[in-house]
Each structure stands twice: as structure tokens, then as C-alpha cells.
C-alpha positions as CSV (number, residue, x, y, z in Angstrom):
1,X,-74.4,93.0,130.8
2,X,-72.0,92.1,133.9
3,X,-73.2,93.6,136.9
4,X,-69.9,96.3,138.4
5,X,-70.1,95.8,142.3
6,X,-70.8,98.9,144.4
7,X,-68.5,101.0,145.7
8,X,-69.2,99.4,149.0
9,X,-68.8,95.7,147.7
10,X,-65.4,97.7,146.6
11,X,-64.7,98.5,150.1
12,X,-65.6,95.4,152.1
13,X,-63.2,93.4,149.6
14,X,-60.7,95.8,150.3
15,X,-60.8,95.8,154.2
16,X,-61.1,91.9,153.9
17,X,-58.0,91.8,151.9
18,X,-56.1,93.7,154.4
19,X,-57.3,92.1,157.3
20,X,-55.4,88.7,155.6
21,X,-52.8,91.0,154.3
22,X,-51.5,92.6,157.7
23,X,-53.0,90.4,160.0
24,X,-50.6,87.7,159.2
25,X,-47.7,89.9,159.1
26,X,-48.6,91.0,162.8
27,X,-48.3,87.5,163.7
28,X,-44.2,86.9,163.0
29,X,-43.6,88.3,166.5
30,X,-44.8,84.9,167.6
31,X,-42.0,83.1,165.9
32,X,-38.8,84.9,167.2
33,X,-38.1,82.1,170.0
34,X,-39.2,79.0,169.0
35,X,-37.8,79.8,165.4
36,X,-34.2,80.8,167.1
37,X,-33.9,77.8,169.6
38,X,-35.2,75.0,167.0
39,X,-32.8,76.2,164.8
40,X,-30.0,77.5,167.0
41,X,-29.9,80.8,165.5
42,X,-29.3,84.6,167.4
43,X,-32.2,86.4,167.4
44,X,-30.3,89.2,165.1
45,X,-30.9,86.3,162.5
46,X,-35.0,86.0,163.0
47,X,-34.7,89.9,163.4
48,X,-32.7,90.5,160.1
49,X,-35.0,88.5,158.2
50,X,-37.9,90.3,159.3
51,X,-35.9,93.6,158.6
52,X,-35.3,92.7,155.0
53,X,-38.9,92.0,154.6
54,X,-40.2,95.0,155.6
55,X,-37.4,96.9,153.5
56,X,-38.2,94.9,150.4
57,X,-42.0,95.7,150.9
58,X,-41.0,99.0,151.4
59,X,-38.6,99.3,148.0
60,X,-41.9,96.9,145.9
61,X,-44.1,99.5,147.3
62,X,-44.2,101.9,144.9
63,X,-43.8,99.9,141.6
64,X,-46.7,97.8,143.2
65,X,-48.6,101.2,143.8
66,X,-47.8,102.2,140.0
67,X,-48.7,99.5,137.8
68,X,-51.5,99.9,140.3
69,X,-52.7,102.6,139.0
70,X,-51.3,102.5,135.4
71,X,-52.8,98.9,134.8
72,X,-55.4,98.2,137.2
73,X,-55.2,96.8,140.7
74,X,-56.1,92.9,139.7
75,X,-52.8,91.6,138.5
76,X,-50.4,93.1,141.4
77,X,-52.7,91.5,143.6
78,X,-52.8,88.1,141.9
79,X,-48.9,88.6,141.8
80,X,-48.3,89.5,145.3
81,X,-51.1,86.7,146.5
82,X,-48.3,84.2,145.0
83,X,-45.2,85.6,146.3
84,X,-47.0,85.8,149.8
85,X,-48.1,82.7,150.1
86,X,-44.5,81.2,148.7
87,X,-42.7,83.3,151.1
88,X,-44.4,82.0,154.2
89,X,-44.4,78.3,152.9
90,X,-40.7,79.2,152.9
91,X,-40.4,80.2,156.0
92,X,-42.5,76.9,157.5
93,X,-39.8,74.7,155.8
94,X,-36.8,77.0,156.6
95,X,-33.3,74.9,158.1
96,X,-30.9,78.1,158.2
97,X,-30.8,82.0,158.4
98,X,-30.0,82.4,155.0
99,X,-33.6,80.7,154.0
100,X,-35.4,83.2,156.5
101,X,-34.1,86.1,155.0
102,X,-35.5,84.6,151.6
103,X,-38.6,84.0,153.1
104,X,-38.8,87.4,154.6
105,X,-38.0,89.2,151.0
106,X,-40.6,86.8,149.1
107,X,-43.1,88.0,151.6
108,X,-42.0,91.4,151.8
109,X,-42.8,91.5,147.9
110,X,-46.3,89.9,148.4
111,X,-47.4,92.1,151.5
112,X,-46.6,95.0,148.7
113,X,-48.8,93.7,145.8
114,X,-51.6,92.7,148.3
115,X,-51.9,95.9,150.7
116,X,-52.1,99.4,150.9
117,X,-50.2,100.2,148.0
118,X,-52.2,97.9,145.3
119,X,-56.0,98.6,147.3
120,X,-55.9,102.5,148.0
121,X,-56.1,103.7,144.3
122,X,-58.6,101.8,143.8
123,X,-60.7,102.6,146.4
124,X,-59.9,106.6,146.3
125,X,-60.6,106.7,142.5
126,X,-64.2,105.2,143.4
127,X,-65.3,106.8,146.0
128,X,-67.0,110.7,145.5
129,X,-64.8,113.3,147.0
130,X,-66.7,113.9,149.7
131,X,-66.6,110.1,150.9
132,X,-63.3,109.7,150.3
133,X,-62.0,110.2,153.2
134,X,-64.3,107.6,155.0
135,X,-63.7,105.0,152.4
136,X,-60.2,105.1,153.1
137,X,-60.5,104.9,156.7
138,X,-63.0,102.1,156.3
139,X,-60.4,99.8,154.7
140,X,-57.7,100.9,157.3
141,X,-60.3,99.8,159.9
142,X,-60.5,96.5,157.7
143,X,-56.4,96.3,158.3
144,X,-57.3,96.8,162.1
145,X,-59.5,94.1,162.2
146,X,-57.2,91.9,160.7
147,X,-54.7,92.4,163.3
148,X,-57.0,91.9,165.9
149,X,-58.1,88.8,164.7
150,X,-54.7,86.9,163.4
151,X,-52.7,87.0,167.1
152,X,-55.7,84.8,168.9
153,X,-55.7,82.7,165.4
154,X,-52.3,82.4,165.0
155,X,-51.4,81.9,168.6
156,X,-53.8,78.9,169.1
157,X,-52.4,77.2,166.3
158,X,-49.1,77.5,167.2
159,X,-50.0,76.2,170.8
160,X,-51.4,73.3,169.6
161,X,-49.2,72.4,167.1
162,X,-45.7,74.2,166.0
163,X,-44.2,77.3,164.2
164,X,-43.9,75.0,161.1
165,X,-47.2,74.2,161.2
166,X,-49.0,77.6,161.9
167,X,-46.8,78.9,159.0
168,X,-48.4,76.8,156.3
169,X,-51.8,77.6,157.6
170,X,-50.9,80.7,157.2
171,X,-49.7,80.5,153.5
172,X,-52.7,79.1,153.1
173,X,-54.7,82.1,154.5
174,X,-52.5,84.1,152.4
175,X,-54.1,82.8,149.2
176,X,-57.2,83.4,149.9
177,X,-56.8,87.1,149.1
178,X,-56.8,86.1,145.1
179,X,-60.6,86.1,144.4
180,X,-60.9,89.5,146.9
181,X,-58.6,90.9,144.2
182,X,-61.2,90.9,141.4
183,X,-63.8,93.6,143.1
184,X,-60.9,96.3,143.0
185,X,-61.8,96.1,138.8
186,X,-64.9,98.0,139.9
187,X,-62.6,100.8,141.2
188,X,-60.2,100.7,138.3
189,X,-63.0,100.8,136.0
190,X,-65.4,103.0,137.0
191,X,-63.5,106.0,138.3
192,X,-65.9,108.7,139.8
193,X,-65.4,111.8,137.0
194,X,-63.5,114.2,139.7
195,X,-60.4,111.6,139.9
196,X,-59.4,111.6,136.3
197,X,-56.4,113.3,135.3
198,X,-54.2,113.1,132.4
199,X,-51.3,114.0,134.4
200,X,-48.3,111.0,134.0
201,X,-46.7,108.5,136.0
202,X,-42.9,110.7,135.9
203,X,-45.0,114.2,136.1
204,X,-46.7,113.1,139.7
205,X,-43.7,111.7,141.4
206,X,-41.4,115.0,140.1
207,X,-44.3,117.0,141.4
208,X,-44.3,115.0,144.7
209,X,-40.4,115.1,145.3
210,X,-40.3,118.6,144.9
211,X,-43.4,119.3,147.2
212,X,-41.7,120.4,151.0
213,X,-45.1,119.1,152.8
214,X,-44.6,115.8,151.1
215,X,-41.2,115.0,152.2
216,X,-41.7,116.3,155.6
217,X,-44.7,113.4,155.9
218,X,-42.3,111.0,154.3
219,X,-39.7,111.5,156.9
220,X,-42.4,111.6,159.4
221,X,-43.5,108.0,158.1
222,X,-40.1,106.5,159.0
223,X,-41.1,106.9,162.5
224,X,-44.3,104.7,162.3
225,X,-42.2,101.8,160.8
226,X,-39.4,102.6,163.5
227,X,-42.3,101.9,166.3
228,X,-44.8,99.5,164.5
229,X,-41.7,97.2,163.7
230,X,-40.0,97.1,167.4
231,X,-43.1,96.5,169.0
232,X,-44.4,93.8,166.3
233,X,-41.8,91.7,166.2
234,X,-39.5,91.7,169.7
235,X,-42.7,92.2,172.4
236,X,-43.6,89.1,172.9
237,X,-39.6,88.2,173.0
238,X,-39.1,91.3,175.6
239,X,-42.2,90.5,178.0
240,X,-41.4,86.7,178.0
241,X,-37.8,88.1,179.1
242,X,-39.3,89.7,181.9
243,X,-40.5,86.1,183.4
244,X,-44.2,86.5,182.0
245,X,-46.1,83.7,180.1
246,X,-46.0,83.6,176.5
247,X,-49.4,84.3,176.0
248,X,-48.9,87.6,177.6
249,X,-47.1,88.6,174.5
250,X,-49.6,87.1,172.6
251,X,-52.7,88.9,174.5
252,X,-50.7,92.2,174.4
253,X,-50.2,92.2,170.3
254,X,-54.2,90.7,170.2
255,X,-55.0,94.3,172.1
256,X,-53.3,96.7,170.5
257,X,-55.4,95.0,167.7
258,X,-58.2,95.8,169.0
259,X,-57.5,99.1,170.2
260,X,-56.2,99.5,166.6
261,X,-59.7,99.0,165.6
262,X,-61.1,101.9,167.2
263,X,-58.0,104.2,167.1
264,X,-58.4,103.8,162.9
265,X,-61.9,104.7,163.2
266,X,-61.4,107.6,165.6
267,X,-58.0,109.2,163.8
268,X,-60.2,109.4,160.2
269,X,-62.9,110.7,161.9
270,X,-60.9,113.4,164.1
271,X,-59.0,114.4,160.3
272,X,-62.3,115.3,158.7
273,X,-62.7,118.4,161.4
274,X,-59.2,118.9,162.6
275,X,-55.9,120.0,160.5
276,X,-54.4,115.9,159.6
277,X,-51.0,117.0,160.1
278,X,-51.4,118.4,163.8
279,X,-53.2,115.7,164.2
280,X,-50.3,113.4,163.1
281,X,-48.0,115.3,165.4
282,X,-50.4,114.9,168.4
283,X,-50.1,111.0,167.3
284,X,-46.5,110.9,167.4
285,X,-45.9,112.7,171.0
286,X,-48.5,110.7,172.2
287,X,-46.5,107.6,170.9
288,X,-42.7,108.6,172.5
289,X,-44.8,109.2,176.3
290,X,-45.8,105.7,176.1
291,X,-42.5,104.4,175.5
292,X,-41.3,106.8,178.0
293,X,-43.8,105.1,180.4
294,X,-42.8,101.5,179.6
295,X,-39.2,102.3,180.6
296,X,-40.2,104.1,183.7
297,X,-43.4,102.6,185.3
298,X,-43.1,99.0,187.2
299,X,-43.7,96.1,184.5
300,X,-47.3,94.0,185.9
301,X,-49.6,92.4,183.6
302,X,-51.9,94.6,184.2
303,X,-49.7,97.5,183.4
304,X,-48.3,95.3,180.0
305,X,-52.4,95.3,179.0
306,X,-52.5,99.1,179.5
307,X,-49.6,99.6,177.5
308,X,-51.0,97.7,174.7
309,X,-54.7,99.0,174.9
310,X,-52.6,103.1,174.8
311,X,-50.5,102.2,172.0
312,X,-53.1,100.5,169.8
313,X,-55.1,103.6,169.9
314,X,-52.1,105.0,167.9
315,X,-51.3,102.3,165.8
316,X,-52.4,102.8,162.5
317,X,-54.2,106.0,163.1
318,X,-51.4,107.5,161.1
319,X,-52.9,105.9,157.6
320,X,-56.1,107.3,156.6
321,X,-54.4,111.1,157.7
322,X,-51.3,110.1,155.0
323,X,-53.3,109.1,152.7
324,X,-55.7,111.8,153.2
325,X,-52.7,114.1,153.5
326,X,-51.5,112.8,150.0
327,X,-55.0,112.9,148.3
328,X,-55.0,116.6,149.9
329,X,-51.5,117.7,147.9
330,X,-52.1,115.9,144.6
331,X,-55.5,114.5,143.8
332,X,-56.3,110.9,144.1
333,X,-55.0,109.4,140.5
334,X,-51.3,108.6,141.5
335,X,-52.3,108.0,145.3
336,X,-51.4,104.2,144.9
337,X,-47.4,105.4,143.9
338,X,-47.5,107.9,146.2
339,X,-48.9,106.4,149.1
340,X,-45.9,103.8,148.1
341,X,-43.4,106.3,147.7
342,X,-44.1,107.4,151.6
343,X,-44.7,104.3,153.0
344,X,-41.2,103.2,151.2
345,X,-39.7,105.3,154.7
346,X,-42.1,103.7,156.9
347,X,-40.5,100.3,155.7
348,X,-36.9,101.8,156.3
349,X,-38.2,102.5,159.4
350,X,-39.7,99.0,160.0
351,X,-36.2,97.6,158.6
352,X,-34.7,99.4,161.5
353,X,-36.9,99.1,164.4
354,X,-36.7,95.4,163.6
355,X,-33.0,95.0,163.1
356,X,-31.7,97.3,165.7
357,X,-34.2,95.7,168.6
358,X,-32.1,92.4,167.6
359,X,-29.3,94.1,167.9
360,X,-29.5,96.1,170.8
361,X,-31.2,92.7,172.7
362,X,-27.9,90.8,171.2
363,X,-24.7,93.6,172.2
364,X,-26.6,94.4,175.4
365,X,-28.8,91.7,176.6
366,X,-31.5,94.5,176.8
367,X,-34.6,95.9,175.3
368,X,-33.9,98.8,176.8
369,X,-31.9,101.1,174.0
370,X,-34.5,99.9,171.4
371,X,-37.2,101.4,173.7
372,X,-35.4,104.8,174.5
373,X,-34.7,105.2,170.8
374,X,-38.5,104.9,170.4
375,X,-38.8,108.1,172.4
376,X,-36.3,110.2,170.4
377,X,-37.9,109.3,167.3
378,X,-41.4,109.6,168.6
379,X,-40.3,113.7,169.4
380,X,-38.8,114.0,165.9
381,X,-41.9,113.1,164.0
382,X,-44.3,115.0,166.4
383,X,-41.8,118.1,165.5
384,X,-42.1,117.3,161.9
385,X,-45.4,117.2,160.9
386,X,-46.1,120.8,162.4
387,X,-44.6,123.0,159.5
388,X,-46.9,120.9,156.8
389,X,-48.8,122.7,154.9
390,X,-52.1,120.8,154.5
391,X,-53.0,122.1,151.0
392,X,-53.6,121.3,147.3
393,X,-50.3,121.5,145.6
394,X,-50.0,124.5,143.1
395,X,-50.8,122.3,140.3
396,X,-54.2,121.2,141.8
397,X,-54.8,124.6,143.3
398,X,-54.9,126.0,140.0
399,X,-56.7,123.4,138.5
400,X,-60.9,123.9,138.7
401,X,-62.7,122.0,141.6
402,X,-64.1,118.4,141.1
């Protein structure tokens, strides 16, 4: 008889997964110069591309997350593996703006069928109730680790050699997340009993479009994309703007990594005793005081490294609450679609931080605009999440306990 991994086998694969998955889309912010002046582009172009990448991951997210969880996790991962790794080998052999933007929508589809959306079903539908929570946040932390580790990997390879170059390494990297694809079979196959339902693909996302607390965290989500996205991809462009060294940019993405690390583990910790949704607002008011302080407060190194350290405490501390929000509302059965449904904003957001920093860099010369409008965004979201109501959903209120 074949031996089914453990739940924690599960998990590592998982975490490892996104590590590759979102560690080497943290790296693209490397790319925006020497990409632009080799190939005598604006940066709009490099920033467009990126844009339509994160919408397209955004719009694959929830089909991704649905045959996900209709079909099993295996082949939307062995699908997105190729489309990552294509885009990217794209993108190293790219001659024109029109062949980035490719690139970025080929990747944009494979970042889908490789991360969040195609893991967290999985995962959720394995792991007891009362460890859910934990699980998810250990494969966050997994996606934290990743983005530590890319920008030192990335950057040294690039350093040494060129952007051509470090792209097909990457591509290479990319494919290594087929054979980590085969553990998730143990979550799609061996459910834990409470996270069966016989409820269908059309009933859940009705339910969830008509739920208030769900839209209000789908709006919120925009937000994260909005700030994730303009910091990701036009810091390193902005501080090397300011006179500093490249690898400032470099060292500044590799420790809000790190920070991310902790900031993950400490957000799904502080939403197993406190409400997620304050908690989410907290995160978000937090966010638009940091932005607040980059425009304000003299720019030194040492003050770039602070800035990095605050705002990779907040990073992707706003994960494991979603998805614990959305396991909260509706039981963990649809989470992949859902959790793709929300994150769907996020990549909006992400298409708009992206674009609009290349914009605003391009009509006024200045990061400035793209940094204030990360403030009045920030407040928005903060004032959103408060009215959630962090509750089973009628449906699963009235339905017995696991």
C-alpha cells in the first residue's frame, strides 16, 4: 500500500513551493533599470508589464483556486510550473515591450497555478480545525522565507553576470516546484472529516458575493496589492534615484524579507487570540504611517533599512488573517476559489501600484504621488475592515460543529 505523507510533509512542500513561487516574483524589482536602458524602453513599459502580470494572476486566481479544489491541487500546479518557467525564459530573451508584457501575463498565469490559490485548499482541508490556523500561517511563513532568500540570490547573480542571465536561472528555479506539487495529493485525498461539504462550486461563490464581511475584506485586499506592488517593483528604481548604491535596493527588498518572516509568524499568532479583522485594520494604519514617514523623515541608509525592517513586519501578515477570515465565513472546502476570488482585488491592486508608480515616476519625475497615494489607501483599508463581522456565515452557523 503507498505510504500518504503527513500532514506536515504536506506543509513543508507547501511552504517550499511558495518560497520558489513568491520569492522569484519579489525579485523583478531588480530588473526595472538595466531592463529599460538595454532595451531603451520608459520605465512605464517595464512597469506595465509587471502590472499586467499581477492582473492576469489576479483574474487565473480563482479558476486556479477552483479546479483546485474541484480536481485536486496536482495538475494546476504541474500547469502553472510550465507557464512560470516559459514566462520568465521569455522575459530573459525579450527585444521589445510588447514581449515583456507577454512574459509578464505567461508568468502571471503560472504564479497563480503555483501559489496561494492552488496550495491553501489543500493544506486547510488537511489540517484538524483546531490546527488550521497554524498550518496556514506555516506555509505563509514558507512564502516569507522565500522572499528573504531570492533578493541576495537573485542579486548576486545578476551582479555577476546580467538580467538575461539571472532570468533563465530563474526559470530554472521555477521548475523545480513540479515534484513539490505531488505531496498536496495527500491533502486532496485525505480530507480531515470536519472539511467535507457537499455544498457546490456556483452555491459557495453566490454565498460569498452576497456575504457584506466578505466584500468588505475583498476591497480591503486591493490595498495590500496597491502597497506590496509599489514597493516590489519601483524601490530599488526610487532609492537608486536618490544617489544610493544599487545594492541598497537590493539589501532593503532582502529585509523586508526577513522582517516578513517574523511579521507572518507573529500576525497568525496575534489572530488566534485577537478579533483578525481589527487586527487587519491595525495592519493597514500601521502600513499608511510608514509611508507617511518615508515622505517626511530625511532619506539615510540607515533610515532606508528601518523603513524596510517596519514595513516587512506588515508584509504578508495580512494572509493567514484572510484566509483565516474566509475559513471563519464559509468553511474550508471552497477556500482555494475563495481565497482567489479576494486575492483577484489584491492583484487589481498590484496592477495599480505597479503601473501608476511608472507613471507617476514618468509625468512627474517623482516617486513622490505614488508614495502619498500609499497613505490614502493605507487609511481606507484600516477603515474598512472594522465593520467585519468575524463570524460563520448563516449557512455554516446553522450547520452542526465539526
Amino acid at each position: 500500500m503507498r505510504r500518504v505523507p503527513t500532514v506536515s510533509l504536506l506543509i513543508a512542500c507547501a511552504a517550499i513551493m511558495l518560497a520558489i513561487n513568491m520569492g522569484i516574483r519579489q525579485t523583478f524589482g531588480l530588473y526595472m533599470k538595466p531592463i529599460s536602458q538595454d532595451l531603451d524602453l520608459d520605465r512605464q513599459v517595464f512597469s506595465f508589464a509587471m502590472a499586467i502580470m499581477n492582473l492576469v494572476w489576479g483574474v487565473a486566481g480563482p479558476f486556479a483556486g477552483a479546479v483546485a479544489d474541484k480536481f485536486g491541487s496536482l495538475r494546476v500546479v504541474l500547469g502553472g510550473t510550465a507557464f512560470y518557467a516559459g514566462g520568465l525564459a521569455l522575459m530573459a530573451t525579450a527585444s521589445s515591450g510588447n514581449q515583456l508584457v507577454l512574459a509578464g501575463s505567461l508568468v502571471g498565469i503560472g504564479i497563480a497555478g503555483t501559489g496561494f490559490s492552488a496550495v491553501f485548499g489543500a493544506v486547510a482541508r488537511a489540517a484538524a480545525p483546531e490546527r488550521r490556523a497554524s498550518a496556514l500561517g506555516l506555509v505563509t511563513m514558507g512564502s516569507a522565507i522565500g522572499q528573504f532568500m531570492a533578493l541576495p540570490y537573485a542579486h548576486v547573480i545578476l551582479e555577476a553576470t546580467d538580467w538575461t542571465s539571472t532570468l533563465w536561472v530563474m526559470a530554472i528555479t521555477a521548475a523545480l516546484i513540479a515534484p513539490l506539487g505531488f505531496a498536496l495529493t495527500s491533502g486532496d485525498s485525505n480530507a480531515h472529516p470536519g472539511a467535507h461539504s457537499d455544498q457546490r462550486v456556483g452555491a459557495a461563490l453566490s454565498e460569498a458575493l452576497r456575504y457584506p464581511s466578505f466584500l468588505l475584506l475583498t476591497a480591503g485586499f486591493f490595498v495590500c496589492g496597491f502597497h506590496l506592488a509599489g514597493i516590489g517593483v519601483h524601490l530599488p528604481a526610487f532609492l537608486a534615484d536618490k544617489g544610493f548604491g544599487p545594492g541598497l535596493g537590493a539589501l532593503a527588498l532582502t529585509i523586508i524579507g526577513a522582517a516578513n518572516i517574523l511579521g507572518t509568524w507573529a500576525f497568525g499568532r496575534i489572530g488566534d487570540i485577537a478579533p483578525k479583522h481589527l487586527t487587519l485594520a491595525a495592519l493597514y494604519f500601521a502600513r499608511a504611517l510608514i509611508f507617511l514617514a518615508l515622505i517626511y523623515l530625511p532619506l539615510t541608509e540607515t533610515a532606508v533599512l528601518i523603513y524596510a525592517f517596519l514595513i516587512g513586519l506588515l508584509w504578508l501578515g495580512t494572509v493567514p488573517l484572510t484566509s483565516g477570515l474566509i475559513v471563519t465565513f464559509f468553511g474550508p472546502r471552497w477556500l482555494s476559489m475563495l481565497y482567489g476570488v479576494v486575492f483577484f482585488s489584491h492583484q487589481v491592486g498590484s496592477f495599480m501600484g505597479a503601473w501608476l508608480g511608472g507613471w507617476f515616476y514618468d509625468t512627474t519625475n517623482s516617486y513622490d504621488l505614488l508614495w502619498w497615494a500609499s497613505v490614502a489607501v493605507g487609511m481606507i483599508a484600516a477603515l474598512l475592515h472594522l465593520p467585519i463581522r468575524e463570524g460563520p456565515a448563516p449557512r455554516l452557523a446553522a450547520a452542526p460543529a465539526e
